[in-house]
C-alpha positions in Angstrom: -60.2 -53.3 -14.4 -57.8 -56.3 -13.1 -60.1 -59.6 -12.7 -60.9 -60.3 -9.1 -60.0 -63.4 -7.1 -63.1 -65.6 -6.2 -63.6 -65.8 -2.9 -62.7 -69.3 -1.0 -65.0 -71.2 0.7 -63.7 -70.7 3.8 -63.6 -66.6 3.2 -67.2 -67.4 2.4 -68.6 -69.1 5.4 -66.5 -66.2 7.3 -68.2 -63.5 5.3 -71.9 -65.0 6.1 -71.2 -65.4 10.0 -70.1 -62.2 10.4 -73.3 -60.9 8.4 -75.3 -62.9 10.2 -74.0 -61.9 13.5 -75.0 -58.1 12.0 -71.7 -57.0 10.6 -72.5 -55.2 7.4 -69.0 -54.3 6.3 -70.0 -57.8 5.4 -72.2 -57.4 2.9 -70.3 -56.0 0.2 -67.5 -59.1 -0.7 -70.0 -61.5 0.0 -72.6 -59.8 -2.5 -70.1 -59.4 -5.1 -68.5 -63.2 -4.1 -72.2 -64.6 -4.7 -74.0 -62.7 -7.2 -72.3 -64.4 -10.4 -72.7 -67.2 -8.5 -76.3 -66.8 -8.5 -76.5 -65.3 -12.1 -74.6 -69.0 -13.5 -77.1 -70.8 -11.4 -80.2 -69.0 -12.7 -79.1 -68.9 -16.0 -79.0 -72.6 -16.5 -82.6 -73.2 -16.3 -84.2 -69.4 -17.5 -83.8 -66.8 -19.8 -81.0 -64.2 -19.4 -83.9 -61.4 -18.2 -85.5 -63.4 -15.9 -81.9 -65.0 -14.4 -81.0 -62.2 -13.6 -83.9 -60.9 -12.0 -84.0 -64.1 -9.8 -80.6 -63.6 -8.8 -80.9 -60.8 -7.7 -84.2 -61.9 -5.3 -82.5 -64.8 -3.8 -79.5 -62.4 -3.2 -81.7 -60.0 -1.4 -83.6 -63.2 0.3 -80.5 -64.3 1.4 -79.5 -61.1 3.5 -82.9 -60.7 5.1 -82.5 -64.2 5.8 -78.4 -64.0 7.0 -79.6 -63.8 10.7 -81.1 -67.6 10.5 -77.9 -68.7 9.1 -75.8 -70.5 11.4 -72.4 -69.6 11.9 -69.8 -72.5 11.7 -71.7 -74.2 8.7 -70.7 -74.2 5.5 -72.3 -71.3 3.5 -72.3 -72.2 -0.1 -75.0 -74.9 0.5 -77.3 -72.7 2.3 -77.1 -70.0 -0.6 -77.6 -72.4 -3.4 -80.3 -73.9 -1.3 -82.0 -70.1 -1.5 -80.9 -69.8 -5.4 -82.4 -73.2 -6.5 -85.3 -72.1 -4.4 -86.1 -69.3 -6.4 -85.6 -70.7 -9.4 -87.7 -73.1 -9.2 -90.6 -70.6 -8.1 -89.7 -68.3 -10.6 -90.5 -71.4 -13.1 -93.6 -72.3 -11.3 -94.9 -68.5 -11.8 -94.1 -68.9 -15.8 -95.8 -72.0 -16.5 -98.9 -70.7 -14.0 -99.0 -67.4 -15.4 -98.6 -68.4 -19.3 -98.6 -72.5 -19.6 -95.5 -74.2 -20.2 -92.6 -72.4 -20.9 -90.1 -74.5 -22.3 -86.7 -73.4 -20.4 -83.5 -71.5 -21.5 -80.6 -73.3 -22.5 -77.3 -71.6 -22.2 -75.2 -70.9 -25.3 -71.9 -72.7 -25.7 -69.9 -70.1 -24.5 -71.6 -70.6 -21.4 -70.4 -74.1 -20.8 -67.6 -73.2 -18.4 -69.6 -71.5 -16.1 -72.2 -74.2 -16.6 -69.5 -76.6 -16.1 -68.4 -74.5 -12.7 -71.8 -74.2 -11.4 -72.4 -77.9 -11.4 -69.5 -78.6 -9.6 -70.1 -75.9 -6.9 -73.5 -77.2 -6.8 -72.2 -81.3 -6.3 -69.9 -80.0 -3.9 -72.6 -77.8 -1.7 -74.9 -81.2 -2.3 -72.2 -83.6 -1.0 -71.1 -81.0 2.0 -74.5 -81.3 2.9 -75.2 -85.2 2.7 -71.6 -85.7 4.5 -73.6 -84.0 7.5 -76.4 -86.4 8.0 -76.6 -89.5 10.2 -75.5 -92.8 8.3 -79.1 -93.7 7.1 -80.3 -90.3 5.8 -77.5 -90.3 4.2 -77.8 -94.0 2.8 -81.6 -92.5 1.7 -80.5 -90.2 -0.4 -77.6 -91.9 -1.9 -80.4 -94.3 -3.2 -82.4 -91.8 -4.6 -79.4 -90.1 -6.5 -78.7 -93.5 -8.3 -74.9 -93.8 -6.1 -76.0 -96.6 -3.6 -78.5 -100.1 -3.9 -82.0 -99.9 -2.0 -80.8 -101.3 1.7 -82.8 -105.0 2.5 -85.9 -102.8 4.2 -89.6 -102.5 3.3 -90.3 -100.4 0.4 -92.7 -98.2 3.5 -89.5 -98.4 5.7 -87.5 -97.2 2.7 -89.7 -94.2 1.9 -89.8 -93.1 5.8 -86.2 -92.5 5.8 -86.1 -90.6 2.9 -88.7 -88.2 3.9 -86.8 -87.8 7.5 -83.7 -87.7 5.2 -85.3 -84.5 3.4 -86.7 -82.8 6.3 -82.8 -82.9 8.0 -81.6 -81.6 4.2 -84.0 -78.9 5.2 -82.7 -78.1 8.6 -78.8 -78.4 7.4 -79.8 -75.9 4.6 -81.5 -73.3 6.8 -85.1 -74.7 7.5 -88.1 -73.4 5.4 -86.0 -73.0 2.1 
């Protein structure tokens, strides 16, 4: 079998309007556009079992969930938002059910996914942050090490970060 184009980001955002406007001749390309997608992601942090198992959850969370998705954003940070979600519950269930668990680290023949991942996953970060108002996105430019703490109080400071978050929240699709 012939290797299949990956989808562009622009098919993508198409793809999840129309599901989330309740096409489901939808579904299919965007399941198999986002599945790997979701695999690479959850295989840099867990086990090969338990990636794919939490792949396939945030898949299935992020079609029950296609009808909060708002059409004319970009997709790709929404779904990663979902993914990294349930990762990192998946990891909280681990270390709650059996103490800490240390985590997976890919092989090296999974460094060019890795490597593909992180920059889908800068990109759907920096889509995002491009979105905010001028001091949320100051806020968390700070907190990722790319921009000097502005002249405010430390208080001041730690307000606009936490308004920053909650509009990452909203941009991403609310209660992910």
């Amino acid at each position: 079998m012939p290797p299949t184009r990956e989808a562009s980001e622009a098919e993508l955002d198409d793809l999840m309007a129309r599901l989330s406007d309740g096409e489901r001749e939808a579904f299919t390309p965007l399941f198999r556009a986002l599945h790997p997608r979701a695999r690479r992601v959850a295989a840099r942090r867990l086990e090969s079992a338990r990636a794919d198992e939490v792949a396939q959850v945030a898949m299935i969370k992020l079609f029950t969930r296609a009808a909060s998705f708002t059409p004319g954003r970009p997709a790709l940070p929404w779904f990663y938002a979902v993914v990294a979600n349930e990762v990192r519950a998946e990891l909280r269930r681990t270390r709650h059910d059996a103490g800490a668990v240390p985590e997976h680290h890919p092989s090296p023949e999974a460094a060019a996914d890795d490597a593909l991942a992180e920059r889908e996953l800068h990109r759907a970060l920096q889509q995002s942050v491009d979105a905010l108002d001028p001091t949320s996105a100051e806020a968390i430019a700070v907190l990722l090490g790319e921009a000097a703490p502005p002249p405010v109080a430390p208080a001041t400071h730690r307000k606009r970060l936490s308004r920053a978050y909650a509009r990452l929240r909203a941009l991403l699709g609310g209660d992910l």
